[in-house]
Rosetta silent file (secondary structure, phi, psi, omega in degrees, C-alpha in Angstrom):
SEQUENCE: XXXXXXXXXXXXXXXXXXXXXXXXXXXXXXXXXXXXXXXXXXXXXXXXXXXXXXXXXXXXXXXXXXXXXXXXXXXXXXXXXXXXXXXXXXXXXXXXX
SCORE:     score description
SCORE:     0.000 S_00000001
   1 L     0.000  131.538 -176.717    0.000    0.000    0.000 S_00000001
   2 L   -96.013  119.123  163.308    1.292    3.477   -1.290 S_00000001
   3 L  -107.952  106.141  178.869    0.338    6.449    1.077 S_00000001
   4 L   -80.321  154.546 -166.637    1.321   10.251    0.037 S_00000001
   5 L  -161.223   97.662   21.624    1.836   11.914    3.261 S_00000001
   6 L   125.899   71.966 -167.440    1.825   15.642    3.887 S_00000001
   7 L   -67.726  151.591  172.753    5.759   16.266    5.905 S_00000001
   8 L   -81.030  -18.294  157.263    5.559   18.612    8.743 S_00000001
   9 L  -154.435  176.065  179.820    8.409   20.610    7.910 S_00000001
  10 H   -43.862  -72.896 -159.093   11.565   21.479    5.454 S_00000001
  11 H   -56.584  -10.119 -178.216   13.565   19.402    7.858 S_00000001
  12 H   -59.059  -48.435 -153.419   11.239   16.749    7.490 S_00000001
  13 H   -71.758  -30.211 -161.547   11.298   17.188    3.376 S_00000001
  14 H   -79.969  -32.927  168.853   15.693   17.313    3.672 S_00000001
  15 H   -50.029 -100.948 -150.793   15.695   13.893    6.109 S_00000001
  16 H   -28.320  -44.059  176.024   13.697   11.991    4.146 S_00000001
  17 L   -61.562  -14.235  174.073   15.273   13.326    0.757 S_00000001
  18 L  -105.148  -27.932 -161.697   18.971   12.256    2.180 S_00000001
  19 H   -87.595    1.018  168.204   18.094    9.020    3.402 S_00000001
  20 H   -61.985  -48.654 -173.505   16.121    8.342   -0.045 S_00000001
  21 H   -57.160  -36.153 -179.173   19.357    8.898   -1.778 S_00000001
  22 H   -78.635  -48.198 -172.749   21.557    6.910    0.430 S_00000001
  23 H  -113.605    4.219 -165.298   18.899    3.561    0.586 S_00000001
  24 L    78.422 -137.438  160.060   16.422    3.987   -2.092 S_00000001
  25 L   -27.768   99.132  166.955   13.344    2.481   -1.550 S_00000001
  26 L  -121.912  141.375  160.841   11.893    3.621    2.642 S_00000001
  27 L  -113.007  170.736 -169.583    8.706    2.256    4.102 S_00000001
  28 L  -138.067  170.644  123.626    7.930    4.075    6.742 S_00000001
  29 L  -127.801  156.623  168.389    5.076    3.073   10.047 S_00000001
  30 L  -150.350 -165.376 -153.235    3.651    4.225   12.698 S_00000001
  31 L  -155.324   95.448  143.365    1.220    3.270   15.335 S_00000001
  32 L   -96.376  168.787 -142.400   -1.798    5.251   15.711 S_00000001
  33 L  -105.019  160.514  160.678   -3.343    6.580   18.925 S_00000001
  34 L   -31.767  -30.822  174.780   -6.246    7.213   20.433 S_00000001
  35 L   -99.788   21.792  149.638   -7.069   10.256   18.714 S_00000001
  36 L   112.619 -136.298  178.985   -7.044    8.523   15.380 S_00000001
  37 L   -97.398   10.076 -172.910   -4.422    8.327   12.064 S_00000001
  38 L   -83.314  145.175 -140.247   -3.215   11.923   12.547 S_00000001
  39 L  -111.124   23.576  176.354    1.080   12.718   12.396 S_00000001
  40 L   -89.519    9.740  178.977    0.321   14.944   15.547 S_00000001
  41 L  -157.097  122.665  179.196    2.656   13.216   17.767 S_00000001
  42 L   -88.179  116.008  171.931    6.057   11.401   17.187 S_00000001
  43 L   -23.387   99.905 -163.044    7.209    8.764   18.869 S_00000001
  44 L   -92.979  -26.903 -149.573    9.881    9.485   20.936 S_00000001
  45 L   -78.294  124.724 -171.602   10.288    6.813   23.167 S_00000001
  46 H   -69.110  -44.243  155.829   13.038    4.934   21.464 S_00000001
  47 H   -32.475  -75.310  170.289   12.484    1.336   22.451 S_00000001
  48 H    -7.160  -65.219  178.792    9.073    1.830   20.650 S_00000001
  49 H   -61.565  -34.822 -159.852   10.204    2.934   17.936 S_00000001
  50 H   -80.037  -41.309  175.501   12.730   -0.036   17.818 S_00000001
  51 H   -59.738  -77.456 -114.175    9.523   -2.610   18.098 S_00000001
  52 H   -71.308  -61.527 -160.841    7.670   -1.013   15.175 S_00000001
  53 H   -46.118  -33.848  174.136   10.824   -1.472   13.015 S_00000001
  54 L   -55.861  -44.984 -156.161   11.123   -5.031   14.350 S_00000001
  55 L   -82.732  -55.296  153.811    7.762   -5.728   13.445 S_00000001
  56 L   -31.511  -35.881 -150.067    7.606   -3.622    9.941 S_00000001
  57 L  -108.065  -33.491  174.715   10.840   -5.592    8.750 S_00000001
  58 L   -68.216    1.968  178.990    9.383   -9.058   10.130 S_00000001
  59 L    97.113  -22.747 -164.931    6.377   -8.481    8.170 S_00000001
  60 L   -49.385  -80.054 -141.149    4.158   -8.361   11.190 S_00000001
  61 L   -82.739  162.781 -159.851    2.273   -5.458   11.070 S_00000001
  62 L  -107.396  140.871  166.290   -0.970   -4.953    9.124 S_00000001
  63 L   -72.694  154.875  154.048   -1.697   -1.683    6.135 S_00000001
  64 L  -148.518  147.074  167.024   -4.646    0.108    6.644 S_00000001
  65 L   -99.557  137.207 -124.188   -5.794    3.061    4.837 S_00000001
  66 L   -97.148  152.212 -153.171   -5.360    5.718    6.800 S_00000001
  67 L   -92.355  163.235 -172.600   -9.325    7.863    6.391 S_00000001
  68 L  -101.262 -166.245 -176.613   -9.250   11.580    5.114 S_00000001
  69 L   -73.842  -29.092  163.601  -10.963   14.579    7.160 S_00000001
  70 L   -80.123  -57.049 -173.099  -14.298   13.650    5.784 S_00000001
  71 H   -74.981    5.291 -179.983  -14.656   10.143    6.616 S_00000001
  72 H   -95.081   21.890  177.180  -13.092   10.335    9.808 S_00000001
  73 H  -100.255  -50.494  170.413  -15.833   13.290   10.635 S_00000001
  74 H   -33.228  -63.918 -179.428  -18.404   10.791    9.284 S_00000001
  75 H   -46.270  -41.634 -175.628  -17.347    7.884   11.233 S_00000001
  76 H   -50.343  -37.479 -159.655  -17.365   10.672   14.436 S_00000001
  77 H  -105.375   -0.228  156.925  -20.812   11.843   13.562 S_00000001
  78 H   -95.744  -26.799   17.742  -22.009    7.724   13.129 S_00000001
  79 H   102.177  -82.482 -178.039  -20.407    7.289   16.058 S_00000001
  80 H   -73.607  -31.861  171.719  -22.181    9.929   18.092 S_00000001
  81 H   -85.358  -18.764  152.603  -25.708    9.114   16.817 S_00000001
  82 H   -63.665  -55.015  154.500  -25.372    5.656   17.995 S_00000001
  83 H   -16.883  -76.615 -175.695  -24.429    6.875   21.446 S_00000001
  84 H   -39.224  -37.352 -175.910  -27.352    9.037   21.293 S_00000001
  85 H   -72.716  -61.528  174.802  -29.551    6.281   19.931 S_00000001
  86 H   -50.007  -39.538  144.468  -28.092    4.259   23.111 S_00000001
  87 H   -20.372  -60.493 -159.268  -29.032    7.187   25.607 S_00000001
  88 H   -94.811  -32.112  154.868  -32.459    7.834   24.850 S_00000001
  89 H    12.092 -101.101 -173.037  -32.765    4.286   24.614 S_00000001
  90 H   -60.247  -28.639 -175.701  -31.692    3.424   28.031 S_00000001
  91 H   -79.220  -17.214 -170.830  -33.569    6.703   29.166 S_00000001
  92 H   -93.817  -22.754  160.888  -37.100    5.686   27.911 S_00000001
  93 H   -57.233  -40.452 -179.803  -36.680    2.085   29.917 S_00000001
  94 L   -87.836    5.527 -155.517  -35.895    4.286   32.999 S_00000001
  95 L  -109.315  155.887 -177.489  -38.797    6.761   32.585 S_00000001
  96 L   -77.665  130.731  168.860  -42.328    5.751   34.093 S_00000001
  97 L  -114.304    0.000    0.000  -45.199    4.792   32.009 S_00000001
């Protein structure tokens, strides 16, 4: 799976652009979070980082495609009307009749 990916800055654009030149060919992963598929937070913690690569080079890990700004507002707003749906539910069982 091919994924274009949006770098956060020139130094981002100048890594990536020396170590293409040096190796070719980079895959790249990452492990999203709780808050969904978004680049807002880099892994720091280096052990981490050392499993993904373990996992990535053993084959291990699964693609997914990561959702744009509409369907992840869709899923959010499917999401939230099932809640809701669960709510008044649960509210009309507690109410007297």
């Amino acid at each position: 799976m091919h994924i274009s990916i949006a770098l956060a800055n020139s130094g981002d654009v100048q890594l990536v652009a020396k170590l293409a030149a040096k190796h070719g060919r980079l895959t790249f992963c990452y492990e999203a979070g709780p808050t969904g598929y978004g680049l807002d937070r880099v892994k720091t913690n280096r052990r981490d980082a050392v499993e993904l690569a373990k996992l990535l080079r053993a084959g291990e890990l699964t693609a997914v495609g990561v959702p744009d700004e509409g369907h992840e507002a869709m899923r959010d707003l499917s999401h939230a009307r099932q809640a809701a749906k669960r709510t008044s539910k649960a509210s009309a069982s507690r109410s007297p009749r």
